[in-house]
N, C-alpha and C positions, 0 to 999 in steps of 0.2 A: 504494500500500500504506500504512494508516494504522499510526499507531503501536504497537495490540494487534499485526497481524498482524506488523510488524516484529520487534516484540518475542521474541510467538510462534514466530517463525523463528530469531532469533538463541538462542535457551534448547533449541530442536529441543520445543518441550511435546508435540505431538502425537506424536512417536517417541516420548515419555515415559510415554503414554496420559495426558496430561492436559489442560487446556487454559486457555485465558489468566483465563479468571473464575476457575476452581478454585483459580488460583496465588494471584491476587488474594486470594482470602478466606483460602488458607492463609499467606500471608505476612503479614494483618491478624489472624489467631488465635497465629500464633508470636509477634507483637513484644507484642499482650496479655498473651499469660505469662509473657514476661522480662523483661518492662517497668520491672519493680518492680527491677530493678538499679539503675536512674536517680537512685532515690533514697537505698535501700540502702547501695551502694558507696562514695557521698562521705560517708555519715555514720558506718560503717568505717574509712575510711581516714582521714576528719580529725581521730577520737581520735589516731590519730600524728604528721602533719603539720599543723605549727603555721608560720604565714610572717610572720616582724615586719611588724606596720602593720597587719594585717588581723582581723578577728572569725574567730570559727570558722564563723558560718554563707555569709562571704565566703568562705570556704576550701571550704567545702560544695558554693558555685557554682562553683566555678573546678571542683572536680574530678566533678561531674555533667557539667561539659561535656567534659573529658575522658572520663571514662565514653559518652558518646557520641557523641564523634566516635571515638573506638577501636572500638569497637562498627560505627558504620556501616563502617571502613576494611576493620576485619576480616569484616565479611559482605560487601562488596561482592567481595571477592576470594574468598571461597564462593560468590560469585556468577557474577563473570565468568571466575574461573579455573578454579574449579574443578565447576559447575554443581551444584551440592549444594543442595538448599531445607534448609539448616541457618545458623542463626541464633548469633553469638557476642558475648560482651561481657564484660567482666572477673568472674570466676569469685567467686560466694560458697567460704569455707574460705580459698584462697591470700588475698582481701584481708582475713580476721583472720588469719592465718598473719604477712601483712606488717604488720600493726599491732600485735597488742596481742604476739604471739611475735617479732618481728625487732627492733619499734622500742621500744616498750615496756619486754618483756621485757629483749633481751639487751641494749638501750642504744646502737642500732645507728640512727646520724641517718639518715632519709626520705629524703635523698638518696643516702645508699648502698645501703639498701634498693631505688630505682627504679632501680641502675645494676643491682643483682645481676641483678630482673629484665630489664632490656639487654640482659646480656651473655646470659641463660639465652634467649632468644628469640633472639639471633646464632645462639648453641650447637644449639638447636631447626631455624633452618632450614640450617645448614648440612647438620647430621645427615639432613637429612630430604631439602635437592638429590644428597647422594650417595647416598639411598635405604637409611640404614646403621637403620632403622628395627627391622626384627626381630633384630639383634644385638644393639640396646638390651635390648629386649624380656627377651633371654632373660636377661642381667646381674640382674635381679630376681625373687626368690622370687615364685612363682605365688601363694601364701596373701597375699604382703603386696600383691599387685596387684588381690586382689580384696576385700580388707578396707579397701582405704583408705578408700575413698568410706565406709563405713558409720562409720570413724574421725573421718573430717573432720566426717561427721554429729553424731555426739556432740560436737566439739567446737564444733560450731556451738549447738546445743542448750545446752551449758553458756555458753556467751555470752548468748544471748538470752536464759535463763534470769538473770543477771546484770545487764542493762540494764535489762529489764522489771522488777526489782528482786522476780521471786519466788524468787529464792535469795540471801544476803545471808551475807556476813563470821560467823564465830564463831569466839570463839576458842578455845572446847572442842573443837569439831569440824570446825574449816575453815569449813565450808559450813553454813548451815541453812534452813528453810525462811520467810521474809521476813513482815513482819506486812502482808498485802496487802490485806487487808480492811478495813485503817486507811491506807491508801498511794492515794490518787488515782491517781497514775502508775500502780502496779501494776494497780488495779482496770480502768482504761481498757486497758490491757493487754493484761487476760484478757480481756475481754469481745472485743475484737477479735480473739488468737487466738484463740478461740470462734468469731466467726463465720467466719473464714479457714477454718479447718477444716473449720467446714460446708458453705461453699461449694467447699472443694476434693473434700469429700466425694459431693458433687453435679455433679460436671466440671462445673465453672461456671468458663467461658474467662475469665483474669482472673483469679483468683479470690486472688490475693494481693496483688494491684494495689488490686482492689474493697478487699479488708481494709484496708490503708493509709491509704487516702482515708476511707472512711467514718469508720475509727478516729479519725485526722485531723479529720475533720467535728466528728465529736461534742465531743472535745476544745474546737474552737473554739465550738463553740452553749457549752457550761457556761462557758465564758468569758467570753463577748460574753453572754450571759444574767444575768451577774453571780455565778454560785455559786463564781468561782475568782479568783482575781488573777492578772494573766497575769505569767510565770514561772512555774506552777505545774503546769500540765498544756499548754501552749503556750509557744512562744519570747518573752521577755519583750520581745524586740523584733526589727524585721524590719531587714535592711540593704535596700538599693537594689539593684536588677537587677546584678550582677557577673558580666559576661563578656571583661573580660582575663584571660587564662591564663599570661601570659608570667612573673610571678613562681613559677610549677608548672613551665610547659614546659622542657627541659631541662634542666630541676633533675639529674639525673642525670650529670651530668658533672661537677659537683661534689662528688659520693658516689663518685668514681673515685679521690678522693686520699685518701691516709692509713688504706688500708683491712688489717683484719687477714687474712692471706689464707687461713688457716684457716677460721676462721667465717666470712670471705664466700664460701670455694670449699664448706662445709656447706647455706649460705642458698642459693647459687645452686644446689647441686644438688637440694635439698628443691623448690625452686620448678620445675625442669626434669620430676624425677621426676613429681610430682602432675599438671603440668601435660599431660605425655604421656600418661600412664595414665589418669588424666582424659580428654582429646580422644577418645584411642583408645578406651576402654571407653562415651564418651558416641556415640561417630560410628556403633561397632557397635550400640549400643541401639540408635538412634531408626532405624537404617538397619533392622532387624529388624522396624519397622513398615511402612515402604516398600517390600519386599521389594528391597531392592536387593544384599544380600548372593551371592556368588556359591555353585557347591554346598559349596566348601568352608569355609562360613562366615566368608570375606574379603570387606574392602569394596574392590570392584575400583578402581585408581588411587588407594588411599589418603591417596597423599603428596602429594595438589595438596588435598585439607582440609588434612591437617596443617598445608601451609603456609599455609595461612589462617588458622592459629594461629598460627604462625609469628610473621606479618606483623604481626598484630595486637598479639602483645604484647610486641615489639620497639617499633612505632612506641605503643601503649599507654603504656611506660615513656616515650619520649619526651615523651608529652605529659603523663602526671604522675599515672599511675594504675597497678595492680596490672595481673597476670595475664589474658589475654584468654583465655577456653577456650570450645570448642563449648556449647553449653547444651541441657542435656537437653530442655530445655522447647519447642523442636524437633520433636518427634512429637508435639505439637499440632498440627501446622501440615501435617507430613505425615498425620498420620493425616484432617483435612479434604480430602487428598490432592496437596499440592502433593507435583509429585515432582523439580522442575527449581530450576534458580539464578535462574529470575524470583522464585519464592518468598522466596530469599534478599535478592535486588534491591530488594522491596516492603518486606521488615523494616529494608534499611538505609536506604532510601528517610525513614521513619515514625520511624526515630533520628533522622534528621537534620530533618527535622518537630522535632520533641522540644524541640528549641530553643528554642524559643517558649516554654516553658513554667518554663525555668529559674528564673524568680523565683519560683516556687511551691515550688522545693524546700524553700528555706528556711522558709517557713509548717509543714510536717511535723512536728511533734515526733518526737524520737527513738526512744523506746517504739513510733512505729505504724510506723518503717522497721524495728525489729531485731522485731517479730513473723513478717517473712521468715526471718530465721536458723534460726526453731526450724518453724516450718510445712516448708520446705526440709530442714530436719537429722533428719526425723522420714522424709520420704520418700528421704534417702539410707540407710536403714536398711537398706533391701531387699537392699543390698549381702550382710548377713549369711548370704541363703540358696545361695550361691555357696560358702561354704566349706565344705569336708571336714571336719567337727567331730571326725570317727572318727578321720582322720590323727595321730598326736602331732606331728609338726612342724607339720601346716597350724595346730592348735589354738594350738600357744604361740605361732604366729609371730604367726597372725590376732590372736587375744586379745590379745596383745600390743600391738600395732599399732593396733585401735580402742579399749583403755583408756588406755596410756599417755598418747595424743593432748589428751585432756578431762585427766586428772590431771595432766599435766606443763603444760597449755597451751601444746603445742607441736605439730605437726602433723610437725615436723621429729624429735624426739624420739619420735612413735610409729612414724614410719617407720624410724630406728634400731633398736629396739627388736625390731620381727619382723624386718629383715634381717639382724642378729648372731644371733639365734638362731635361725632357719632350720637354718644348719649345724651349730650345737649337738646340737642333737635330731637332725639326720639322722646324725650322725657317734653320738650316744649309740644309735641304732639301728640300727646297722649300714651303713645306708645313704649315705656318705658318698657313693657314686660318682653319686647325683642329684645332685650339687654340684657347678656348674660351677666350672672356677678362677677367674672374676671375680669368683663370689660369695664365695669364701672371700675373696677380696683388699679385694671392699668393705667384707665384715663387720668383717675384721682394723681397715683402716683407721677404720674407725668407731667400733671399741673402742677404738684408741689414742685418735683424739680425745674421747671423753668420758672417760676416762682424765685427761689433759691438763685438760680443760675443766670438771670435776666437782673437782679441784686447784687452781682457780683461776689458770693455769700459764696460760691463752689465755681469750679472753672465751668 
């Protein structure tokens, strides 16, 4: 028996109606569409993580390679545990939640940031071996579980909108719209969200990976052509291949000491919540393309993905990177029809390939990795047609929930936001008794601490 048919056997593909080529191409079309994390994620996360001795774009390699060995650990175990052709890798939204909102924002060192998420992936599998899953579940307002994703969206969109510098500082108005038509950096930009857009427009597999690179490209021809000085639309200088990880790795143990346990039991639960409702809402989509759901619209065996989330972004923080969650970008791979965990096996397989390529990350300018945030933040939108806009509670809680997010720049603070007033509005409408007692307990607790926190009394 050669290796396909082993394979074939060990994944059961033919119980699955599929078969070992189909897995093949579907696992070489998922890792195409999420690919663009690779580069993305470390240049996210290294606006917050800074490590003496080292450049940023050294810091960019050290955490690409965590991006992907996280990635392959956590699909391999979508693979062999839990036979899933679902693809995972550290989540756009949670790593600017962990950057410019944790470490940034509230002044909270990268080290204690990678323990929270630690300890929220401990928290994740344990919840998820005792199978305490749908009790979660019910703990939060339905409007704010289906508004998030469109929240995280916008605030994704307001970032890349910021990097790409087509929104710019004012001080009349906060925000305004940037002089991009006199801006290089902007100009290369747009033109590359332009084309991203087209080609995501046209299911073109890839099709923001393509965007990067090309954008990328161009960048370097007007350089090396002479029309720019480099620093100017390209890195002004390139380090040497960096693949020691050890000053990242376990960085997290030292973000264990001296932590406020307010704010870090906030951070860790923002990262747990998203992270869940995330998995779960991304596991039900793509599974809705594969027909794998059961009649009552359950993904049977749920909790051996989740724990592939689990896995991932527990040993993730270990190794020195955000949040690991399923990735929508998944029903690409199924809809070419993979329907088993070889699919999965090939995506992690093609991560860990990836390697190879590390010194290239750093060649990327910034501008062509953050046109992901807003191509990406544009298609979490969709979220929106999930809410009851006619409901009064679903409205203020939702509304709530995806504006706060972008205004506050905090993904944590819009999640606040519709979960204190959920019962507001239910209890102003009569309706108190759709309110479970956990929900009044978290909303209460969540008011005291911004109460506290809005006082300057806790960070």
């Amino acid at each position: 028996m050669g290796i396909a048919d082993t394979l074939a056997t060990r994944f059961d593909v033919e119980g699955h109606g599929s078969d070992f080529r189909t897995e093949l191409v579907a696992g070489l079309t998922t890792f195409l569409a999420m690919s663009y994390i690779i580069v993305v994620n470390p240049f996210i996360l290294a606006e917050a993580i800074q490590i003496p001795g080292y450049e940023f774009f050294e810091v960019v390699q050290m955490i690409a390679i965590a991006t992907i060995l996280s990635s392959a650990l956590a699909t391999l175990v979508m693979a062999l545990y839990a036979n899933r052709p679902f693809g995972l890798a550290p989540g756009l939204g949670l790593n600017a939640f962990f950057a410019f909102t944790v470490v940034l924002g509230l002044g909270i060192p990268w080290q204690t940031a990678l323990a929270a998420v630690f300890v929220e992936g401990v928290l994740f599998m344990a919840l998820t071996a005792i199978g305490a899953r749908e009790y979660v579940i019910r703990l939060f307002p339905e409007p704010v579980k289906r508004s998030v994703g469109a929240g995280i969206g916008l605030f994704l969109l307001f970032i890349g909108f910021q990097e790409l510098q087509i929104v710019v500082p004012d001080d009349a108005t906060l925000v305004t719209l940037g002089g991009i038509f006199g801006n290089p950096w902007a100009i290369l930009g747009l033109a590359g969200l332009v084309l991203t857009f087209a080609l995501w427009a046209r299911n073109v597999t890839g099709s923001i990976v393509i965007g990067i690179l090309v954008t990328s490209a161009a960048g370097w021809a007007l350089t090396l052509g002479g029309l720019f000085d480099r620093g100017t639309v390209t890195p002004e200088t390139l380090p040497s291949a960096q693949y020691d990880i050890t000053p990242l790795a376990g960085a997290f143990v030292d973000g264990l000491a001296g932590v406020d346990p307010l704010t870090f039991a906030l951070v860790v639960f923002t990262f747990f919540f998203v992270d869940f409702f995330d998995t779960a809402g991304t596991l039900i989509g793509v599974s809705q393309f594969g027909d794998f759901l059961d009649d009552e619209g359950d993904l049977p065996e749920m909790d051996k993905p989740l724990m592939a989330d689990a896995v991932g972004t527990t040993a993730g923080a270990v190794l020195g990177t955000s949040t690991v969650t399923t990735f929508i970008e998944s029903s690409t791979g199924v809809e070419e029809g993979g329907r088993t965990g070889l699919t999965a096996l090939v995506v992690a397989l093609l991560f860990l390939a990836s390697l190879a390529v590390i010194p290239v990350v750093a060649a990327i300018p910034s501008y062509a990795s953050f046109i992901a945030l807003i191509v990406v933040g544009v298609m979490m939108l969709q979220g929106l047609v999930e809410v009851d806009w006619n409901d009064p509670a679903w409205a203020v809680s939702a509304g709530l929930t995806v504006t706060v997010m972008p205004f506050a720049y905090s993904i944590a603070d819009g999640l606040a936001a519709g979960i204190v007033a959920y019962p507001i509005i239910k209890v102003a409408t009569g309706e108190y008794d759709d309110v479970d007692l956990g929900q009044y307990v978290i909303a209460a607790l969540l008011a005291v601490y911004y109460v506290l926190q809005t006082r300057d009394v806790i960070l």
